[in-house]
N, C-alpha and C positions, 0 to 999 in steps of 0.2 A: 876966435875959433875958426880955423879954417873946411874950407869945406873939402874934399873925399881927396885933396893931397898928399895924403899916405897909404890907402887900401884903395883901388881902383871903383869903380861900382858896380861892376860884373860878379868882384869877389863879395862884394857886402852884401849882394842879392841872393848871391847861392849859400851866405851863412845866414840872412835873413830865412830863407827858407827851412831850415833844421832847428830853428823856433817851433816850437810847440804853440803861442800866440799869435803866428801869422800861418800855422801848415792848414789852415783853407782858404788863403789868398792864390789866385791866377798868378802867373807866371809876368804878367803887365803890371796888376798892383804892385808884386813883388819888386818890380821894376820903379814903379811910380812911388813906393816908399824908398829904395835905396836912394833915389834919388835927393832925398832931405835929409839923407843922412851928414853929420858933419865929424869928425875924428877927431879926438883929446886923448893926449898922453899926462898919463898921471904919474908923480912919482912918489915913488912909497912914504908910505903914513902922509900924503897930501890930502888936505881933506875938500869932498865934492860938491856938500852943500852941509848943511850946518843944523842942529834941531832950532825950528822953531821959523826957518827960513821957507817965504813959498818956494813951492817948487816948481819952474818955468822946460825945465827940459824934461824929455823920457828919456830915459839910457840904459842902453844894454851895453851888457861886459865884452868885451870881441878876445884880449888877451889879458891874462893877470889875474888877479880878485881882490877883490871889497870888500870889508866888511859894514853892517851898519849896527851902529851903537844908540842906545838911549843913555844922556847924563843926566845924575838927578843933580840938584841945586848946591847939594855938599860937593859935589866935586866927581861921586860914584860916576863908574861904568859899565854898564851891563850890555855884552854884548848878544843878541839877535840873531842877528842869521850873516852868512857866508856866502859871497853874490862870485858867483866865478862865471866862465866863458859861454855864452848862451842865454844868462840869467838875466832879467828885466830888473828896473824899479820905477816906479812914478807916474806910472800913465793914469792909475786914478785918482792918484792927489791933482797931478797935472789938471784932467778934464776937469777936475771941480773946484780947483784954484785952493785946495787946502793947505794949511802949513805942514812942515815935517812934521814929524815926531823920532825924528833920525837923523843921528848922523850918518855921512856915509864917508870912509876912510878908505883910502887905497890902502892895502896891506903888501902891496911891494910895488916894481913900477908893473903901470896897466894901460890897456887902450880903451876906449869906450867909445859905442857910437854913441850919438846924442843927434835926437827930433827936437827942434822948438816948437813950443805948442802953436804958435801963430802957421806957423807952416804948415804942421800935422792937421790943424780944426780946418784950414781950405783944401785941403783934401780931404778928409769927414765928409764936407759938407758940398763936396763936389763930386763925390762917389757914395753912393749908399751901399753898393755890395760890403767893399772895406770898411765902410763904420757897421755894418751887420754883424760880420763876420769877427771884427774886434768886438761887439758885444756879447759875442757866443763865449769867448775865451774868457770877458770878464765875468758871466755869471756861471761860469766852468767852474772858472779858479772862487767864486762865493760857493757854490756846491761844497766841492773840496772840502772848506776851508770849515763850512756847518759840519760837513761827515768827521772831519779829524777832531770838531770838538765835539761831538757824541762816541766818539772811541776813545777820546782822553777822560769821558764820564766816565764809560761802563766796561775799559777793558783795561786788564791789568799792565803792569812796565814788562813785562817778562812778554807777553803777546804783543805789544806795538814796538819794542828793539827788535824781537823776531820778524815782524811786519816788514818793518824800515829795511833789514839787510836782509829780507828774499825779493821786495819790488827793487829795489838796487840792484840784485843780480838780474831780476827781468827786465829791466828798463836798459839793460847793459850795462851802468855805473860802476859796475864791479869788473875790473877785467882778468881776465882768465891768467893766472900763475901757474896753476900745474892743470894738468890737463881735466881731473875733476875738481880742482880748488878754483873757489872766487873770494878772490879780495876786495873789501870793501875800505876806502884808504878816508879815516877821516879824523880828528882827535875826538876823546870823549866830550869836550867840550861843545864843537860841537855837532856830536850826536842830543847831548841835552838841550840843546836850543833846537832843536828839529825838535824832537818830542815835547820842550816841556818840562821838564824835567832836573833835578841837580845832580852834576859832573856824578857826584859819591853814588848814588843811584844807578848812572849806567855802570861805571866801572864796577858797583857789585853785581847788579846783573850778568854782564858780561865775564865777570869770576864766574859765578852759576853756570854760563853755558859753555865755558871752556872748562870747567870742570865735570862736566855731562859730554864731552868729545864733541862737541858741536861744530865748538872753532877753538881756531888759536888766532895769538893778538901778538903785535909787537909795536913800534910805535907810530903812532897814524897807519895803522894796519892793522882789520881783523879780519881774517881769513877763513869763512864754512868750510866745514871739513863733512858737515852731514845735514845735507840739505834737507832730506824728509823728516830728519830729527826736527830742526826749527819747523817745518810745517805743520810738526804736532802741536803748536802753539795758535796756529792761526788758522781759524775756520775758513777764512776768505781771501785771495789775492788780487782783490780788483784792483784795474787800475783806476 
């Protein structure tokens, strides 16, 4: 794997920065991590690491997307979640030397940075701000991750698809098509792996609120058409 001979490291610094897991790193960190970065071109359906395999790198997505899958022993597929541009994986399997429990599949060709953990733990351990600050982002993302499963206890599917496609418009993910429409571009597939949820679920939800004028849908495309309508669903938008 060679090191930063495709993306310079000026550029992997200023995408390193529009992380949400490094935006309270200094502008020198920022620097002192591009720096271990190293570049892998993947090509579609290549797969990255394997279930059951440890995992020795962290990698974020720079171009393309991933998918990661769980197989069970019959042969099934279930797939997880959708790693696209900006998206992490493995930094806490990495710190604590755990095996997968995923696989992870290029789904066309993609670029990925990737830290060896041997490089990433002598900067940890040679910086405290940086391992500080990576630990605010981990027990961020375990917040989260407690709050989405006390809303997948006590709030209905019609209140968390509402949820999902108005933080999507606020976080920007949704980009502007007409001047009051926001598209949100994803399959139902998965929308139900973000929720939780099976495919037949959202897509009737999703009947439900385009039949109440909410939105309209077409394919990998649903489009708000009444934004304070979906609002009537959700008490709260935090982020």
């Amino acid at each position: 794997m060679a090191k930063n001979n495709i993306i310079d490291e000026s550029t992997i610094q200023r995408f390193l920065q529009e992380i949400p897991a490094f935006e309270l790193l200094e502008e020198h960190h920022l620097r002192a991590l591009a720096s271990l970065v190293a570049v892998r071109k993947l090509k579609a359906e290549e797969s990255l690491w394997m279930q059951g395999q440890q995992i020795t790198h962290f990698i974020i997505v720079y171009e393309g997307r991933l998918r990661s899958v769980r197989r069970s022993s019959s042969g099934g597929e279930k797939l997880l979640s959708t790693l696209t541009p900006g998206l992490h994986f493995g930094l806490a399997e990495m710190i604590t030397k755990a095996l997968s429990t995923l696989t992870i599949i290029a789904e066309k060709d993609s670029t990925i940075l990737v830290i060896d953990r041997k490089s990433l733990r002598k900067l940890l351990l040679s910086n405290s701000v940086i391992c500080y600050h990576l630990m605010q982002t981990m027990a961020r993302a375990i917040f989260y991750l407690t709050r989405e499963l006390e809303r997948a206890s006590f709030e209905n599917v019609h209140t968390r698809l509402a949820r999902l496609l108005l933080k999507g418009s606020a976080k920007g993910e949704i980009s502007t098509r007409k001047q009051t429409d926001k598209t949100y571009s994803a399959s139902h597939e998965e929308i139900a792996v973000k929720l939780g949820i099976t495919r037949e679920t959202v897509s009737r939800t999703l009947a439900d609120f385009r039949r109440d004028g909410l939105i309209e849908t077409s394919y990998r495309e649903i489009t708000i058409l009444d934004r304070p309508g979906l609002m009537e669903y959700v008490e709260d938008l935090d982020q």
